[in-house]
ChimeraX commands (.cxc) that place a marker at each C-alpha (Angstrom):
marker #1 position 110.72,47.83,101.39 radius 0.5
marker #1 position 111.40,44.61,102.58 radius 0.5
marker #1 position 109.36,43.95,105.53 radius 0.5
marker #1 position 105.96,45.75,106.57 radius 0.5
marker #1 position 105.37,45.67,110.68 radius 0.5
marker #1 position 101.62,47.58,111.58 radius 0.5
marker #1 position 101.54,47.79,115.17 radius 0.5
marker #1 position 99.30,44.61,114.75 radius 0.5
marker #1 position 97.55,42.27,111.88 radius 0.5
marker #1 position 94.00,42.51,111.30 radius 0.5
marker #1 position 91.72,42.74,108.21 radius 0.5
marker #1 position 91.05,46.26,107.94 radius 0.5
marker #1 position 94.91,47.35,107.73 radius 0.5
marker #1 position 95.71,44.60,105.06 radius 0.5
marker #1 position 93.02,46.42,102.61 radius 0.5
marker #1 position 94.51,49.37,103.94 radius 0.5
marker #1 position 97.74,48.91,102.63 radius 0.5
marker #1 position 96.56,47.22,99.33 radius 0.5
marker #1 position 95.12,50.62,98.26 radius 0.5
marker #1 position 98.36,52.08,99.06 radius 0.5
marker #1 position 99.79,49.82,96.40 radius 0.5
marker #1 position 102.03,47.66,99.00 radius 0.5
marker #1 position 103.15,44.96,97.49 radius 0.5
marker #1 position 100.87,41.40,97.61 radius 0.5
marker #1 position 104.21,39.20,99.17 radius 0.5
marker #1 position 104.63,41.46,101.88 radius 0.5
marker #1 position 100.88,40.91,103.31 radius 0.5
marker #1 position 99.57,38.16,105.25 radius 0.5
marker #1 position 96.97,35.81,103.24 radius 0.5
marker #1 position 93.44,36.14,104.53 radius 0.5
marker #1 position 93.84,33.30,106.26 radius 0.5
marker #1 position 96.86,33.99,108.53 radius 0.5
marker #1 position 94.57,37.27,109.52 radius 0.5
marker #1 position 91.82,34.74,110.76 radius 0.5
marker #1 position 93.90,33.10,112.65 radius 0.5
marker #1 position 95.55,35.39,114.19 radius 0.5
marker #1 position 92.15,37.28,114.96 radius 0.5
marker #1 position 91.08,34.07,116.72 radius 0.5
marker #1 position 94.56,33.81,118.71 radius 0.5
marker #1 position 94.07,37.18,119.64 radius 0.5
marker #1 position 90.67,36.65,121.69 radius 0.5
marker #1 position 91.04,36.07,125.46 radius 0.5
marker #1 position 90.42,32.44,124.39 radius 0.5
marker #1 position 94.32,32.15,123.94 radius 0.5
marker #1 position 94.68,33.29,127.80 radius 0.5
marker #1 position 91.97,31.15,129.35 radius 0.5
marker #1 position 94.29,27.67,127.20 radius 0.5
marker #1 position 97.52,29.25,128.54 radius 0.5
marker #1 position 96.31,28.97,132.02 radius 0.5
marker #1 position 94.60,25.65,131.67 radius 0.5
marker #1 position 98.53,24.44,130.44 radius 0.5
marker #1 position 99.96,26.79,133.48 radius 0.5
marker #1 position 97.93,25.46,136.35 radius 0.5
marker #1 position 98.64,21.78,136.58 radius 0.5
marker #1 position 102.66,22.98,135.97 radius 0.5
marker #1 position 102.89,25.51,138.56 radius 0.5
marker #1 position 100.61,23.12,141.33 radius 0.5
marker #1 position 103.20,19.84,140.65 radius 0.5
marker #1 position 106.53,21.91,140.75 radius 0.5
marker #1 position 107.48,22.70,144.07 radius 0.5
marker #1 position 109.98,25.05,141.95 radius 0.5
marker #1 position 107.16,26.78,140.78 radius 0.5
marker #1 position 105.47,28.03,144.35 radius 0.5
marker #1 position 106.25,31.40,143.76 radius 0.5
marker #1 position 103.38,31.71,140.51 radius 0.5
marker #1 position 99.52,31.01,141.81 radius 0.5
marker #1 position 98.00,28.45,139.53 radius 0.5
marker #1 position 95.44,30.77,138.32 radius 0.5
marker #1 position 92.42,29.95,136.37 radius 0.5
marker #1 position 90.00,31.54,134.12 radius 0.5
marker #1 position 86.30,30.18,132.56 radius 0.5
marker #1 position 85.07,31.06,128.57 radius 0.5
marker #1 position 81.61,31.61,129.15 radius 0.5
marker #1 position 79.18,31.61,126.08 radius 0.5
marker #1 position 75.58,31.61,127.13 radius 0.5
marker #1 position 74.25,33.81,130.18 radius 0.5
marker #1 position 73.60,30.41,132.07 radius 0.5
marker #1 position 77.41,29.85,132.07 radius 0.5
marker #1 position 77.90,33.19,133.17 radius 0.5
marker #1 position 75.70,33.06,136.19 radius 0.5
marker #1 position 77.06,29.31,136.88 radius 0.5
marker #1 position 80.62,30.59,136.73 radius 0.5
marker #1 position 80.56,33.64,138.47 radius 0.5
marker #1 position 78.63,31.36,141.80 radius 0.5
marker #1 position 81.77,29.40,141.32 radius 0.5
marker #1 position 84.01,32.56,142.05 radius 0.5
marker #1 position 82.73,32.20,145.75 radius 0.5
marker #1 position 82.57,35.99,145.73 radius 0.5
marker #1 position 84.05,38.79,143.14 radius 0.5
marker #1 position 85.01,38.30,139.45 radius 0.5
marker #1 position 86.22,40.17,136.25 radius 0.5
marker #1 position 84.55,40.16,133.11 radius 0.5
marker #1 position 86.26,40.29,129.92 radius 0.5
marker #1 position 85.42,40.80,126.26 radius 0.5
marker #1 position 87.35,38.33,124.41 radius 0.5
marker #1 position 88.52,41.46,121.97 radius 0.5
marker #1 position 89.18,44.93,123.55 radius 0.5
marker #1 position 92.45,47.19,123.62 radius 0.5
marker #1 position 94.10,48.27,126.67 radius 0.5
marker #1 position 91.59,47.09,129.38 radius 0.5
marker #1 position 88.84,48.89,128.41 radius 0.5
marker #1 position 86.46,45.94,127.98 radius 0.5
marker #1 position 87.11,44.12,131.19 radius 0.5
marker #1 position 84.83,45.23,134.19 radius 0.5
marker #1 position 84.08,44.06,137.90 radius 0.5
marker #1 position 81.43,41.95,138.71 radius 0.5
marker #1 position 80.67,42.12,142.40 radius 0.5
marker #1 position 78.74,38.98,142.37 radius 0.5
marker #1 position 75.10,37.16,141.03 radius 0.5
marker #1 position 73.30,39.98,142.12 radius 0.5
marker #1 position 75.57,42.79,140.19 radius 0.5
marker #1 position 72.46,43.93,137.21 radius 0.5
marker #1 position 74.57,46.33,135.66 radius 0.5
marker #1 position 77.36,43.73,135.10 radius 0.5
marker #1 position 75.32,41.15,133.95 radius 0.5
marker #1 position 73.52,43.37,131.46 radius 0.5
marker #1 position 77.23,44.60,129.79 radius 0.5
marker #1 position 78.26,41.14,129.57 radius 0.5
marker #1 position 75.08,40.50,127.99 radius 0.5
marker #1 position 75.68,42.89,125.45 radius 0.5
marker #1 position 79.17,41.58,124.67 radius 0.5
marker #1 position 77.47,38.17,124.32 radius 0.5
marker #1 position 75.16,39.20,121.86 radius 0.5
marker #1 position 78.36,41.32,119.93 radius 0.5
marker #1 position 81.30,38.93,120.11 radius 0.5
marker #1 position 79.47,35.35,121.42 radius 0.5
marker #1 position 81.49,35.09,124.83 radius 0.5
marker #1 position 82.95,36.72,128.11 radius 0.5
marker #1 position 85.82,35.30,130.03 radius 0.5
marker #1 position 85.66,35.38,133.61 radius 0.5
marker #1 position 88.23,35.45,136.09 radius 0.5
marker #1 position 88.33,35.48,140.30 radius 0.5
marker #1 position 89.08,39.21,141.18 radius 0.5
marker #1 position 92.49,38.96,142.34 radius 0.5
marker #1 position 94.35,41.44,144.60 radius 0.5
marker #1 position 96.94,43.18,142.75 radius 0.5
marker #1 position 99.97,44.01,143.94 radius 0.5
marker #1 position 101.92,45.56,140.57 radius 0.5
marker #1 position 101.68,44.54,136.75 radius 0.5
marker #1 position 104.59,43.79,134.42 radius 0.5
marker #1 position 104.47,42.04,131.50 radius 0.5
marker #1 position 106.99,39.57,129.33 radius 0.5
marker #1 position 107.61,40.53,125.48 radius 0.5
marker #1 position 108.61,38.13,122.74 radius 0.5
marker #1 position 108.94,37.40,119.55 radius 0.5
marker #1 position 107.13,34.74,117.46 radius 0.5
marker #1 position 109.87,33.18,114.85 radius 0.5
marker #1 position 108.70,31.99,111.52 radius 0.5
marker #1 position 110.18,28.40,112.60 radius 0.5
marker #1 position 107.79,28.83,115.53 radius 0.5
marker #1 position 110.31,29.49,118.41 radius 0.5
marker #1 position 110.33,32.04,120.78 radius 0.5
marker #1 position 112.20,34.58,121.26 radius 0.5
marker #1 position 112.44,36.73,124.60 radius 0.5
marker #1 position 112.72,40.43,124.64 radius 0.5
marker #1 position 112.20,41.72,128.06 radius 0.5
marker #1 position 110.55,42.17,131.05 radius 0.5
marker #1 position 107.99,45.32,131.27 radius 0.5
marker #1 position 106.94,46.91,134.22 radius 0.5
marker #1 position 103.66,49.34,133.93 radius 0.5
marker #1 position 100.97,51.24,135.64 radius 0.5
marker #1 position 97.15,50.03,135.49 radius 0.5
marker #1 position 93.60,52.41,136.67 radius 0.5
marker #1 position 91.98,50.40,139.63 radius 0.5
marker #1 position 89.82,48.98,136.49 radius 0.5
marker #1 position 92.60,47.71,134.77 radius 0.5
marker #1 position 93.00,50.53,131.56 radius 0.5
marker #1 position 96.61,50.81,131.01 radius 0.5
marker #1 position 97.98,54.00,132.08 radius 0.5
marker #1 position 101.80,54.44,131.59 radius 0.5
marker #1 position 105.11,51.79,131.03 radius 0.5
marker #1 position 108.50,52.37,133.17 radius 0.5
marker #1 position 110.97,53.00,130.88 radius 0.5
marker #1 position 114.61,51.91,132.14 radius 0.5
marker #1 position 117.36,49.06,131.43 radius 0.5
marker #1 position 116.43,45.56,132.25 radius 0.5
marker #1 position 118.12,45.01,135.17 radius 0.5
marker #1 position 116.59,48.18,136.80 radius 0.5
marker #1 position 112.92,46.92,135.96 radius 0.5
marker #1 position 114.34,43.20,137.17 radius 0.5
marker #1 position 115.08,44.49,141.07 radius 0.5
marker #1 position 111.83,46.82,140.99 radius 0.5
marker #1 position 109.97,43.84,140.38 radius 0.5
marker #1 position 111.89,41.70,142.92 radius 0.5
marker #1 position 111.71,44.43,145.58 radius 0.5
marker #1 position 107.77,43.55,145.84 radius 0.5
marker #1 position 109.36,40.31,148.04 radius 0.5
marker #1 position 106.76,38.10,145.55 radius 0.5
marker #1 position 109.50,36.50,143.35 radius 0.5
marker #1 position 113.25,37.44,142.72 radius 0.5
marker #1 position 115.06,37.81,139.70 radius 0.5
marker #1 position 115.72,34.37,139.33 radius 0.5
marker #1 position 112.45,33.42,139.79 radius 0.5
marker #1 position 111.51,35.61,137.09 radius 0.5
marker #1 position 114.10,33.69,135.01 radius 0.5
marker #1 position 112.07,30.70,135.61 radius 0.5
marker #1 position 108.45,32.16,134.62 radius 0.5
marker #1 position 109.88,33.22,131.52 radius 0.5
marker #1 position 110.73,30.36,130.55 radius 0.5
marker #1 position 107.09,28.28,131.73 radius 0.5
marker #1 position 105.72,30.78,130.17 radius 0.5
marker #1 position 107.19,30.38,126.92 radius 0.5
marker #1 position 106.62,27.14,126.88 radius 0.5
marker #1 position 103.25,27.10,127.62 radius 0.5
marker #1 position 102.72,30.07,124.64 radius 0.5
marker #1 position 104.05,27.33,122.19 radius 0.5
marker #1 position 101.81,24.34,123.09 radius 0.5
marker #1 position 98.69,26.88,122.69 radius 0.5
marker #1 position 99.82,29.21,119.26 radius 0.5
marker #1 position 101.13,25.68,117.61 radius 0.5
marker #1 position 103.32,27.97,115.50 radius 0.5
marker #1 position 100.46,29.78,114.15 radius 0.5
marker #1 position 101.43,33.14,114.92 radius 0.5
marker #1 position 104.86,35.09,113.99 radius 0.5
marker #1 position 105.95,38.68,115.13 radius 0.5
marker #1 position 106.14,40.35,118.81 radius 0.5
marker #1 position 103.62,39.52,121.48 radius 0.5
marker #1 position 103.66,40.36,125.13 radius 0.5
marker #1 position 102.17,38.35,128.05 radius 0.5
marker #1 position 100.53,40.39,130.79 radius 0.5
marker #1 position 101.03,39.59,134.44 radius 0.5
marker #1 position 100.00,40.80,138.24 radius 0.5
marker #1 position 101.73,40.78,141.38 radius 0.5
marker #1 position 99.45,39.56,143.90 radius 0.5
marker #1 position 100.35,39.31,147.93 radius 0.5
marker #1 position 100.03,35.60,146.96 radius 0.5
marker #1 position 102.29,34.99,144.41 radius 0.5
marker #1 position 102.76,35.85,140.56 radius 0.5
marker #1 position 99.89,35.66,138.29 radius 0.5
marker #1 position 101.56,34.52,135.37 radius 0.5
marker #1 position 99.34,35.31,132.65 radius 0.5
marker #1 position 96.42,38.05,132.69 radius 0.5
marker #1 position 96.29,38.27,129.03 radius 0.5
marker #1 position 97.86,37.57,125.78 radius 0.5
marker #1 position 98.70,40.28,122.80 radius 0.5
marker #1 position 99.40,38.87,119.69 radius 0.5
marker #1 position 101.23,42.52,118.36 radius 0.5
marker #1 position 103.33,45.37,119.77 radius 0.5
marker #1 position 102.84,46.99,122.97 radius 0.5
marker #1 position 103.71,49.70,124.95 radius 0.5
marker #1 position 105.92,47.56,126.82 radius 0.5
marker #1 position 107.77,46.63,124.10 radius 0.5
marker #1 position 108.28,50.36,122.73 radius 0.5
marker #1 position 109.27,51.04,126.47 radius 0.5
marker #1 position 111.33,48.51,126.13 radius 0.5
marker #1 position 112.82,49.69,122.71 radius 0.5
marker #1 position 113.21,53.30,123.95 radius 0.5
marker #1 position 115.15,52.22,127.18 radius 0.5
marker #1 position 117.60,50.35,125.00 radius 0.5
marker #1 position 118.15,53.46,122.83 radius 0.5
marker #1 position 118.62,55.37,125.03 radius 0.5
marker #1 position 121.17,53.53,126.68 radius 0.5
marker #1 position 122.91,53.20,123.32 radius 0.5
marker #1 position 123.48,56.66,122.71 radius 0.5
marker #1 position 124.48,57.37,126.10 radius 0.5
marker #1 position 127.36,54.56,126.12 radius 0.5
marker #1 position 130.42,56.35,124.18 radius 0.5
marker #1 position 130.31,59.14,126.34 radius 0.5
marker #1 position 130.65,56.98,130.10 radius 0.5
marker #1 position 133.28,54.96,128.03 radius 0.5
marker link #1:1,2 radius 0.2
marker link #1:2,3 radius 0.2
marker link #1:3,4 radius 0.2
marker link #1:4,5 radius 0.2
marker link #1:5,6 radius 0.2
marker link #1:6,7 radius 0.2
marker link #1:7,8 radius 0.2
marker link #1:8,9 radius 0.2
marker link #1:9,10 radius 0.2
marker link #1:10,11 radius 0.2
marker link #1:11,12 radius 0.2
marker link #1:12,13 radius 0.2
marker link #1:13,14 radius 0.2
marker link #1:14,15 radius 0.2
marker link #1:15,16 radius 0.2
marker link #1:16,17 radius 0.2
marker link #1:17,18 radius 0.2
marker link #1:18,19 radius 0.2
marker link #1:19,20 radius 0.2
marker link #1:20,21 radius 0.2
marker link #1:21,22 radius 0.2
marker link #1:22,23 radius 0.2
marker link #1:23,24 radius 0.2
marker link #1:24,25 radius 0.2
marker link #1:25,26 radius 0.2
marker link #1:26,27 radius 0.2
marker link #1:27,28 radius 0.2
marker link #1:28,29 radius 0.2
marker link #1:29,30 radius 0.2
marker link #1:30,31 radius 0.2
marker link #1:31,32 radius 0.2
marker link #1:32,33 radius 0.2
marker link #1:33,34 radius 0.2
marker link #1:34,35 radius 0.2
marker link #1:35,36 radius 0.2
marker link #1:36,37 radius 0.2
marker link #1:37,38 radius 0.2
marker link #1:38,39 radius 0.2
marker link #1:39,40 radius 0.2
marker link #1:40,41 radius 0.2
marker link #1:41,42 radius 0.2
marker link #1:42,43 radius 0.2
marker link #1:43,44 radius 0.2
marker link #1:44,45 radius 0.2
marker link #1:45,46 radius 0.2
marker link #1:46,47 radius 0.2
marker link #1:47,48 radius 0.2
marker link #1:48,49 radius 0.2
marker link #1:49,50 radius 0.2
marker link #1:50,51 radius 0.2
marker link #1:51,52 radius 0.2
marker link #1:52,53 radius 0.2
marker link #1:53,54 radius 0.2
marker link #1:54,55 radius 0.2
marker link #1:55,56 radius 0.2
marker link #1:56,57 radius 0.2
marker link #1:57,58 radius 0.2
marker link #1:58,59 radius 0.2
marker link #1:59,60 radius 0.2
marker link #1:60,61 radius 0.2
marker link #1:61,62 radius 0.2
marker link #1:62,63 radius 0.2
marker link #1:63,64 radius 0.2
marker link #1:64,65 radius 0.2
marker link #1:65,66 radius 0.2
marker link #1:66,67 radius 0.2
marker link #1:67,68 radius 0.2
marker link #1:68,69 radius 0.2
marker link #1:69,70 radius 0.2
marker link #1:70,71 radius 0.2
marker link #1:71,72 radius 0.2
marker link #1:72,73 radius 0.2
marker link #1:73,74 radius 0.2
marker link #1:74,75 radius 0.2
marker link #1:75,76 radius 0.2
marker link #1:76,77 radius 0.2
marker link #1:77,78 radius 0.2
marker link #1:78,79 radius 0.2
marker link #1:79,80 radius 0.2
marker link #1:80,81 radius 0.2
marker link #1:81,82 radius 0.2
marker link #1:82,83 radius 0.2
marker link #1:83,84 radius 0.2
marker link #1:84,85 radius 0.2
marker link #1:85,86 radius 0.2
marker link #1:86,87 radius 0.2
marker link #1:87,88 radius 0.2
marker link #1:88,89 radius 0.2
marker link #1:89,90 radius 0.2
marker link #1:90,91 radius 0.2
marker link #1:91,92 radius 0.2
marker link #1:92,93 radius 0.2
marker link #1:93,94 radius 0.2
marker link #1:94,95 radius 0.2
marker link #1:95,96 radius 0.2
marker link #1:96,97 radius 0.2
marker link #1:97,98 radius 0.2
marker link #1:98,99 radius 0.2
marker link #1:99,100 radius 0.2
marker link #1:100,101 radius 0.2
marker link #1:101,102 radius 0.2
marker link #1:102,103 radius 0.2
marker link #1:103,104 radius 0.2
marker link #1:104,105 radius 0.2
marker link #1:105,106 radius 0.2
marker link #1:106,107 radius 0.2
marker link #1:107,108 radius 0.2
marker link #1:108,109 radius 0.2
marker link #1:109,110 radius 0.2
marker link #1:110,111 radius 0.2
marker link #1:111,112 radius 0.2
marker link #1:112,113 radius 0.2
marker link #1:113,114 radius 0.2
marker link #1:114,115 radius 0.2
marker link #1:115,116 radius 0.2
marker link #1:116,117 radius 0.2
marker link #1:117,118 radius 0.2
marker link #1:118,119 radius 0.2
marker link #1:119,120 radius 0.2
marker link #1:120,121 radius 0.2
marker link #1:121,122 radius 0.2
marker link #1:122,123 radius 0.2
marker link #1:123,124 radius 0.2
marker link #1:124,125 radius 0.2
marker link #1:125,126 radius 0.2
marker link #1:126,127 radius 0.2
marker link #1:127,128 radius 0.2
marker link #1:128,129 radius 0.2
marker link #1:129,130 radius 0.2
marker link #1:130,131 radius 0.2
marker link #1:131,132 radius 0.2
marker link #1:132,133 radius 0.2
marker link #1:133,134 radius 0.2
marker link #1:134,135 radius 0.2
marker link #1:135,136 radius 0.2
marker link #1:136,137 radius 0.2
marker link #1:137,138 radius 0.2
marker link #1:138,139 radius 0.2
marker link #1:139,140 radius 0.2
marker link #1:140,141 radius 0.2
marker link #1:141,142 radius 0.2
marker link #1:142,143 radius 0.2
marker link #1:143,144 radius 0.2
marker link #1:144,145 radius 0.2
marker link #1:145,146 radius 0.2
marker link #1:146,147 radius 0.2
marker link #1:147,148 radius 0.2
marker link #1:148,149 radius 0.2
marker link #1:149,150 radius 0.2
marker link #1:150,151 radius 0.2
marker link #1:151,152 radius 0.2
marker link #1:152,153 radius 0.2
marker link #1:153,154 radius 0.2
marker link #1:154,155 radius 0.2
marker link #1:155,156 radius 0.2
marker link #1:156,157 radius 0.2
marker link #1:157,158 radius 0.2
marker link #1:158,159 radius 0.2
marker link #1:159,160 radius 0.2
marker link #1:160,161 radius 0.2
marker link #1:161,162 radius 0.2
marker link #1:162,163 radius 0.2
marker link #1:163,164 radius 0.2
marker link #1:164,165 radius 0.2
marker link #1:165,166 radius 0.2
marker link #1:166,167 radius 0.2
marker link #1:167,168 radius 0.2
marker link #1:168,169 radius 0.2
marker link #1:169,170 radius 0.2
marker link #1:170,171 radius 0.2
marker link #1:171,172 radius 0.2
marker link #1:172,173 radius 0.2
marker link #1:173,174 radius 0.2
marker link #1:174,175 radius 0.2
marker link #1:175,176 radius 0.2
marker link #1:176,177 radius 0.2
marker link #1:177,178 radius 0.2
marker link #1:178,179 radius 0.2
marker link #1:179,180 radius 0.2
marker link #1:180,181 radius 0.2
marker link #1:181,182 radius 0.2
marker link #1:182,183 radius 0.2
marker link #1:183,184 radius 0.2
marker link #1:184,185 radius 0.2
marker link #1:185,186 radius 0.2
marker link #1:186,187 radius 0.2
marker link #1:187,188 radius 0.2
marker link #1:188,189 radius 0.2
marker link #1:189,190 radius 0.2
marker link #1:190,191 radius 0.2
marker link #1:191,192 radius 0.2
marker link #1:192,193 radius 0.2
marker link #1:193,194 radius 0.2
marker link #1:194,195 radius 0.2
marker link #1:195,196 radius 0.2
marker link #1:196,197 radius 0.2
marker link #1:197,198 radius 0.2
marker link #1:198,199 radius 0.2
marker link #1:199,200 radius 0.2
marker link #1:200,201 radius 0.2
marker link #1:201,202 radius 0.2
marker link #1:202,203 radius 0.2
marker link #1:203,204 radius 0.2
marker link #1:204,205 radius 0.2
marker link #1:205,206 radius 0.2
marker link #1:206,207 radius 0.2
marker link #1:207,208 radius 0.2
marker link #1:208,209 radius 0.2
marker link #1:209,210 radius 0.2
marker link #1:210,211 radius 0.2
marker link #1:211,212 radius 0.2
marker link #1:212,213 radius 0.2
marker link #1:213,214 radius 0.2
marker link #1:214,215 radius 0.2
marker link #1:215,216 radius 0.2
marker link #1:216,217 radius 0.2
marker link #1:217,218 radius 0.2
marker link #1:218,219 radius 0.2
marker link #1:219,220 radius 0.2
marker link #1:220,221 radius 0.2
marker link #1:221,222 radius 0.2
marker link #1:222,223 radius 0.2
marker link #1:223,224 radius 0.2
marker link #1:224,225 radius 0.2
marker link #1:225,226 radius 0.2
marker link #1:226,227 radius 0.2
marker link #1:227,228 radius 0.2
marker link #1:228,229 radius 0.2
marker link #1:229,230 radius 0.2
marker link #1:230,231 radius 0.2
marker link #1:231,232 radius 0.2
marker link #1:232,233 radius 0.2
marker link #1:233,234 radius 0.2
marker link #1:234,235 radius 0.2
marker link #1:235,236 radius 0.2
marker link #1:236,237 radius 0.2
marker link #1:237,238 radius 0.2
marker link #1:238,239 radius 0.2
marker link #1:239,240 radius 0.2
marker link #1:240,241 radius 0.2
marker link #1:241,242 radius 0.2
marker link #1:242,243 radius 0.2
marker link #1:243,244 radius 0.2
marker link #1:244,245 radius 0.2
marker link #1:245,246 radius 0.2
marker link #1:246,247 radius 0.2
marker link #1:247,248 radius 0.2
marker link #1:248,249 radius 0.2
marker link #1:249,250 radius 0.2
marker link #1:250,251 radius 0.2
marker link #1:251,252 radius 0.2
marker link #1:252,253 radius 0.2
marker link #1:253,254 radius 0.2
marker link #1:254,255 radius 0.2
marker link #1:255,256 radius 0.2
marker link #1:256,257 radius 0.2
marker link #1:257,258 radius 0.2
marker link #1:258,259 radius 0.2
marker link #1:259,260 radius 0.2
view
């Protein structure tokens, strides 16, 4: 055994696999695991925009991404504050949850049974992002991979269904260029354009990680009839998207000496 790849890092499956007897080198220290813990709050995508927004509003290149914007709210003041300065409907979001099930819709200052979950998260994990409640066209996501020299390296686009509160439902599986015009047949962006996020994108992931992180992440996005949200959240481990993307490459594999 030369390598050991969980479907993601975290504290629990590091004792885990030292009762298995796995050896001590092939663990993170306790103190990568921190880190990446913290990297892997919703913290990580409320900095990514904050880099994003002042890129994609001075690039005329760049009109085709909205310069999105999300607030880290850690008392119920700030909530209240925050969600005023919405002008109208929001999303809350635990800053740790798996596969949308802690974000919820808040329909405004006078939504009780909002306030009173996010109050509950506030008490449990000390803040809830917020986010304007934008209109979403379609959701795809870009997968990389974190390099131990702190580069990035990008894997592919994924393109995959959401409930109308955001819980992940199902990934398209199907070669790259396929998910590339399915994407650009929404008239938002093209493939080039998509090209072009990518690449923002990945730069804005390095300023924020700093090379503190190595091994796959993905970067969720939204359609919207304004433009292309360019980063909904950040996972800091494998995803569906990435198996999806995995399994459409295999497949494709095995199916290539017989159309030769």
């Amino acid at each position: 055994v030369e390598r050991i790849m969980p479907w993601g890092w975290d504290a629990h499956i590091v004792r885990l696999l030292q009762r298995l007897g796995a050896p001590e080198h092939l663990l993170p220290a306790a103190a990568d695991v921190e880190r990446w813990r913290r990297l892997s709050s919703r913290h990580t995508t409320v900095l990514m925009l904050r880099h994003l927004r002042p890129r994609i509003a001075g690039d005329s290149a760049l009109q085709f991404m909205i310069p999105a914007d999300s607030w880290w709210c850690t008392t119920s003041e700030d909530l209240h504050r925050t969600v005023v300065g919405t002008g109208g409907a929001a999303f809350m979001k635990a800053p740790w949850s798996c596969s949308g099930r802690g974000v919820w819709r808040c329909e405004g200052t006078g939504d009780d049974k909002a306030f009173r979950r996010a109050a509950a998260i506030l008490q449990r994990q000390g803040a809830v992002e917020v986010e304007p409640a934008y209109e979403r066209v379609a959701d795809l996501a870009m997968e990389y991979e974190c390099q131990a020299d702190g580069s990035l390296r990008f894997e592919g686009l994924s393109f995959f269904d959401t409930s109308a509160t955001g819980s992940y439902q199902g990934n398209m599986v199907a070669p790259q260029e396929e998910i590339a015009a399915r994407i650009a047949g929404y008239g938002i962006c093209s493939a080039p354009q998509l090209q072009t996020a990518q690449e923002v994108v990945a730069y804005a992931l390095h300023q924020v990680l700093g090379g503190g992180y190595c091994g796959p992440l993905g970067v969720d996005m939204m359609l919207t009839p304004h433009g292309l949200h360019p980063c909904v959240e950040v996972n800091l481990r494998m995803t569906m998207g990435r198996a999806a993307i995995y399994k459409a490459l295999h497949s494709v594999e095995r199916l290539a000496p017989a159309t030769r």
